[in-house]
N, C-alpha and C positions, 0 to 999 in steps of 0.2 A: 292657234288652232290645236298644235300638236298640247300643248300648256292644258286648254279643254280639257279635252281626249284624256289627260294623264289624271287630269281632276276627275271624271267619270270614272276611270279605272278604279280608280284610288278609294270612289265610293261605294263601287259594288265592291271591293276586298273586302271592306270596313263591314259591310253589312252582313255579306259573305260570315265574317269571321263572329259577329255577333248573334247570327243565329246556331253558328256552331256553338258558341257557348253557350245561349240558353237550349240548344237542344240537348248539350249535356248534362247542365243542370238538371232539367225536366228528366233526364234518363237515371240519374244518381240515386243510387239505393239509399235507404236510410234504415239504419238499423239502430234497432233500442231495446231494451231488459224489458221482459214481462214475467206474468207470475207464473213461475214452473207447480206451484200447485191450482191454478187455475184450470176451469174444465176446457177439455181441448173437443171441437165438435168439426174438424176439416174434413175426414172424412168418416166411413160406419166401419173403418180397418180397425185392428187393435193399436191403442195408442196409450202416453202417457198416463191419462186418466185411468184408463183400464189398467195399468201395471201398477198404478199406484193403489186403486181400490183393493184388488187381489190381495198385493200382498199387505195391507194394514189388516183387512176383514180376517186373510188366515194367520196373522200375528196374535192376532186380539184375539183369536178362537180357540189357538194352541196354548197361549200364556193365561186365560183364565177357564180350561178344561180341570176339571177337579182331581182328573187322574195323574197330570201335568202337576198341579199344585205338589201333591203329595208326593210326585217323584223328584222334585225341585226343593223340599221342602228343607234338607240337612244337605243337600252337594248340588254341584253345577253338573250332570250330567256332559260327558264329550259326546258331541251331536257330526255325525256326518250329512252336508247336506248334495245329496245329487241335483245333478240339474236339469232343471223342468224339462218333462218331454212334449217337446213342439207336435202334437195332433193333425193342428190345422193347416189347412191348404195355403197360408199365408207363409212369408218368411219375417217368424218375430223373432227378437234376442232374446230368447228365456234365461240364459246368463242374469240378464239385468234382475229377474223375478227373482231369481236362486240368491244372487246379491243383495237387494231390497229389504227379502226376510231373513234371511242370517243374520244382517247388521242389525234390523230391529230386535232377534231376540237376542242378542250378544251384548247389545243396549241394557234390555230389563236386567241381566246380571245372574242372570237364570240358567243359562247355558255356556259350555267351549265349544269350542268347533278344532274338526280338525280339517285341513283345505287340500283336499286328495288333486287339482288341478295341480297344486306345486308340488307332488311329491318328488317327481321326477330332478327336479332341482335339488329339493333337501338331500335326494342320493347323492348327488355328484358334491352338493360342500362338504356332507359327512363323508366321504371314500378321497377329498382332498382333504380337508385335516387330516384324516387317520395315514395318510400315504406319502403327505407329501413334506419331505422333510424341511420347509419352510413354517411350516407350522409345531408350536411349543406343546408335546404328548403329553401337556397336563393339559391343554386347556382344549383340546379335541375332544369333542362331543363323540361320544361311544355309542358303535352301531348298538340295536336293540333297544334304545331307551326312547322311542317313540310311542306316546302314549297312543293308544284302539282304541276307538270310536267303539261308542255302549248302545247308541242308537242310530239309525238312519231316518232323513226324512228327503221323501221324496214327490214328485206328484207329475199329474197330464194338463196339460191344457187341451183342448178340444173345441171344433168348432160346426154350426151346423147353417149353412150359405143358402139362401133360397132367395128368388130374384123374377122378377116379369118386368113388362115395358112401364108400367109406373112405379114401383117399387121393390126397393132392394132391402134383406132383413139379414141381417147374421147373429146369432144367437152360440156365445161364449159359455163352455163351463172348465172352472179349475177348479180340483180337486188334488187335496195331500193327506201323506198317511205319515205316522211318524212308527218305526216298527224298531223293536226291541233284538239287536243282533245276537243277545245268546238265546232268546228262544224264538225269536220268528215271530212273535206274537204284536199286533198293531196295536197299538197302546193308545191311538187318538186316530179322529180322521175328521174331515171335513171341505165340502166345497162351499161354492159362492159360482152365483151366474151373473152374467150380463147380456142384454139384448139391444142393440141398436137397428134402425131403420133407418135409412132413406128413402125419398116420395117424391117425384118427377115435378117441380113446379111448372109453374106459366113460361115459364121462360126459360127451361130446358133444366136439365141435371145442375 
Protein backbone atom coordinates (compact mmCIF):
# COMPACT_ATOMS: atom_id res chain seq x y z
CA UNK A 1 0.00 0.00 0.00
CA UNK A 2 2.64 2.36 1.34
CA UNK A 3 4.92 1.05 -2.22
CA UNK A 4 1.28 2.52 -4.08
CA UNK A 5 1.13 5.79 -2.31
CA UNK A 6 5.03 6.32 -3.01
CA UNK A 7 4.39 5.33 -6.89
CA UNK A 8 1.52 8.09 -6.99
CA UNK A 9 3.84 10.46 -5.40
CA UNK A 10 6.47 9.82 -7.58
CA UNK A 11 4.04 10.49 -10.55
CA UNK A 12 2.52 13.67 -9.77
CA UNK A 13 6.61 14.99 -9.03
CA UNK A 14 7.37 13.67 -12.54
CA UNK A 15 4.49 15.52 -14.09
CA UNK A 16 4.79 18.27 -11.70
CA UNK A 17 8.28 18.75 -12.78
CA UNK A 18 7.49 18.48 -16.68
CA UNK A 19 5.18 21.08 -16.87
CA UNK A 20 7.64 23.29 -15.18
CA UNK A 21 9.67 22.67 -17.89
CA UNK A 22 7.63 23.30 -20.60
CA UNK A 23 6.17 26.24 -18.96
CA UNK A 24 9.64 27.46 -19.11
CA UNK A 25 10.31 26.77 -22.37
CA UNK A 26 6.97 28.41 -23.50
CA UNK A 27 8.23 31.50 -21.35
CA UNK A 28 11.88 31.73 -23.01
CA UNK A 29 12.61 34.78 -24.90
CA UNK A 30 14.23 34.29 -28.24
CA UNK A 31 16.27 36.78 -29.51
CA UNK A 32 17.64 37.19 -33.14
CA UNK A 33 19.36 40.20 -35.53
CA UNK A 34 17.15 42.14 -37.81
CA UNK A 35 17.65 44.90 -40.09
CA UNK A 36 18.81 48.20 -38.29
CA UNK A 37 18.03 49.93 -41.61
CA UNK A 38 14.62 48.54 -41.91
CA UNK A 39 11.37 50.66 -41.30
CA UNK A 40 10.64 50.72 -37.61
CA UNK A 41 6.56 51.38 -37.37
CA UNK A 42 6.00 50.28 -33.02
CA UNK A 43 4.89 53.27 -32.29
CA UNK A 44 4.05 57.21 -33.95
CA UNK A 45 7.15 58.37 -31.32
CA UNK A 46 10.49 59.48 -32.92
CA UNK A 47 12.42 56.49 -33.73
CA UNK A 48 15.14 54.94 -35.73
CA UNK A 49 13.78 55.37 -38.98
CA UNK A 50 13.13 59.03 -38.37
CA UNK A 51 16.88 59.63 -37.04
CA UNK A 52 18.05 57.86 -39.85
CA UNK A 53 15.93 59.90 -42.65
CA UNK A 54 17.03 63.27 -40.95
CA UNK A 55 20.12 63.03 -41.00
CA UNK A 56 20.95 61.18 -44.66
CA UNK A 57 18.16 64.03 -46.13
CA UNK A 58 20.37 66.92 -44.24
CA UNK A 59 23.85 65.23 -45.35
CA UNK A 60 22.81 64.97 -48.97
CA UNK A 61 21.34 68.61 -48.88
CA UNK A 62 24.51 70.23 -47.14
CA UNK A 63 27.15 68.14 -49.42
CA UNK A 64 25.62 68.93 -52.66
CA UNK A 65 24.49 72.94 -51.74
CA UNK A 66 26.45 74.83 -54.51
CA UNK A 67 27.53 77.27 -51.89
CA UNK A 68 29.09 74.15 -49.80
CA UNK A 69 30.67 72.83 -53.08
CA UNK A 70 32.62 76.04 -53.58
CA UNK A 71 33.64 76.44 -49.98
CA UNK A 72 34.89 72.69 -50.05
CA UNK A 73 36.31 73.10 -53.27
CA UNK A 74 40.42 73.66 -52.47
CA UNK A 75 40.38 72.86 -48.17
CA UNK A 76 38.34 70.83 -45.79
CA UNK A 77 36.81 73.56 -43.83
CA UNK A 78 36.98 72.68 -39.65
CA UNK A 79 33.30 72.44 -38.83
CA UNK A 80 31.94 72.59 -35.22
CA UNK A 81 28.90 70.69 -34.91
CA UNK A 82 26.50 71.64 -31.71
CA UNK A 83 24.08 69.35 -30.72
CA UNK A 84 20.53 69.15 -31.95
CA UNK A 85 18.12 71.06 -29.74
CA UNK A 86 15.48 68.79 -28.41
CA UNK A 87 11.90 71.11 -29.08
CA UNK A 88 9.83 68.32 -28.60
CA UNK A 89 7.73 67.23 -25.71
CA UNK A 90 9.33 63.76 -26.18
CA UNK A 91 12.69 62.61 -24.48
CA UNK A 92 15.00 61.92 -27.83
CA UNK A 93 18.91 61.41 -27.97
CA UNK A 94 19.66 64.27 -30.33
CA UNK A 95 23.39 63.17 -29.48
CA UNK A 96 22.70 60.35 -31.83
CA UNK A 97 21.46 62.97 -34.73
CA UNK A 98 24.63 65.35 -34.02
CA UNK A 99 26.67 61.91 -34.26
CA UNK A 100 24.81 60.39 -37.47
CA UNK A 101 25.74 63.65 -39.69
CA UNK A 102 29.24 64.54 -38.51
CA UNK A 103 30.21 60.99 -39.38
CA UNK A 104 28.56 61.04 -42.77
CA UNK A 105 30.11 64.33 -43.64
CA UNK A 106 33.72 63.55 -42.26
CA UNK A 107 32.87 60.27 -44.58
CA UNK A 108 32.55 62.51 -47.92
CA UNK A 109 36.28 63.94 -47.05
CA UNK A 110 34.88 67.32 -47.31
CA UNK A 111 35.01 68.52 -43.91
CA UNK A 112 37.10 68.27 -39.96
CA UNK A 113 35.51 68.55 -37.04
CA UNK A 114 36.49 69.75 -34.07
CA UNK A 115 34.54 67.87 -30.92
CA UNK A 116 33.93 70.74 -28.25
CA UNK A 117 32.28 67.61 -25.91
CA UNK A 118 35.99 66.43 -25.15
CA UNK A 119 37.52 69.54 -24.87
CA UNK A 120 37.50 69.54 -21.31
CA UNK A 121 39.69 66.34 -21.35
CA UNK A 122 42.15 67.60 -24.27
CA UNK A 123 42.78 70.54 -21.22
CA UNK A 124 43.73 68.23 -18.54
CA UNK A 125 46.33 65.75 -21.07
CA UNK A 126 47.75 69.00 -22.41
CA UNK A 127 48.28 70.79 -18.61
CA UNK A 128 49.67 66.99 -17.78
CA UNK A 129 52.27 66.74 -20.55
CA UNK A 130 53.28 70.38 -19.99
CA UNK A 131 53.40 70.00 -16.08
CA UNK A 132 54.07 66.73 -15.20
CA UNK A 133 57.45 65.75 -15.13
CA UNK A 134 56.94 62.19 -16.32
CA UNK A 135 56.39 63.42 -19.57
CA UNK A 136 59.51 63.96 -22.37
CA UNK A 137 59.20 68.36 -22.93
CA UNK A 138 59.87 67.49 -26.51
CA UNK A 139 57.05 65.57 -27.08
CA UNK A 140 54.31 67.72 -25.00
CA UNK A 141 51.81 69.16 -27.17
CA UNK A 142 52.01 73.14 -26.73
CA UNK A 143 49.03 74.81 -25.18
CA UNK A 144 47.65 77.29 -28.09
CA UNK A 145 47.99 74.91 -31.02
CA UNK A 146 44.39 74.02 -31.16
CA UNK A 147 43.02 74.44 -34.37
CA UNK A 148 39.18 77.08 -34.28
CA UNK A 149 36.50 76.00 -35.89
CA UNK A 150 35.73 78.25 -39.36
CA UNK A 151 32.14 77.31 -39.25
CA UNK A 152 29.27 76.01 -37.06
CA UNK A 153 26.51 73.82 -37.77
CA UNK A 154 23.70 73.58 -35.76
CA UNK A 155 19.82 72.92 -35.70
CA UNK A 156 16.01 72.23 -33.76
CA UNK A 157 14.05 69.53 -33.95
CA UNK A 158 10.60 70.31 -33.23
CA UNK A 159 7.30 68.73 -32.75
CA UNK A 160 3.55 69.45 -33.23
CA UNK A 161 1.13 66.43 -31.14
CA UNK A 162 -2.49 66.50 -31.91
CA UNK A 163 -4.75 63.60 -30.65
CA UNK A 164 -8.83 62.63 -30.13
CA UNK A 165 -10.33 59.15 -29.23
CA UNK A 166 -9.62 57.64 -32.63
CA UNK A 167 -6.66 59.14 -33.74
CA UNK A 168 -3.26 60.35 -32.81
CA UNK A 169 -0.98 62.51 -35.50
CA UNK A 170 2.57 64.00 -34.60
CA UNK A 171 3.99 66.02 -37.15
CA UNK A 172 8.08 66.37 -36.92
CA UNK A 173 10.22 69.31 -38.34
CA UNK A 174 14.25 69.39 -38.42
CA UNK A 175 15.87 72.11 -39.44
CA UNK A 176 19.88 73.09 -39.71
CA UNK A 177 21.98 76.05 -40.55
CA UNK A 178 25.50 75.80 -41.22
CA UNK A 179 26.87 79.65 -40.17
CA UNK A 180 30.24 81.14 -40.84
CA UNK A 181 31.94 82.17 -37.32
CA UNK A 182 34.08 85.07 -38.57
CA UNK A 183 31.18 86.75 -40.05
CA UNK A 184 27.99 85.50 -38.63
CA UNK A 185 26.59 84.93 -41.88
CA UNK A 186 24.58 81.45 -42.66
CA UNK A 187 25.99 80.02 -45.56
CA UNK A 188 23.35 77.03 -46.05
CA UNK A 189 20.16 76.02 -44.25
CA UNK A 190 17.70 73.56 -44.65
CA UNK A 191 14.88 71.24 -43.21
CA UNK A 192 12.91 68.09 -43.83
CA UNK A 193 9.58 66.89 -42.10
CA UNK A 194 7.89 63.97 -41.05
CA UNK A 195 4.36 63.09 -40.19
CA UNK A 196 3.07 59.88 -38.67
CA UNK A 197 -0.53 58.89 -37.46
CA UNK A 198 -2.02 56.50 -35.55
CA UNK A 199 -5.90 55.23 -35.95
CA UNK A 200 -7.88 53.34 -33.16
CA UNK A 201 -8.63 49.80 -34.81
CA UNK A 202 -11.36 47.16 -34.16
CA UNK A 203 -9.77 46.02 -31.65
CA UNK A 204 -8.33 48.75 -29.62
CA UNK A 205 -5.03 50.91 -29.82
Amino acid sequence: MINKQFKSLSSYAILGLAALTLAGCANKAVVSYGDAQAVETTDINFGSTDLQKVASQMTDSLLSSPVVGTMTANTRPVVFVERIKNKTSEHIDTESITDSISTQLLRSGKFRFVDMTRVEAVREQITFQNEDALVNPSTAVAFGKQIGAQYMLYGNLSSIVKSNADKADVYYKFTMRLMDMQGGLVEWADETEIRKTREKSTFGW
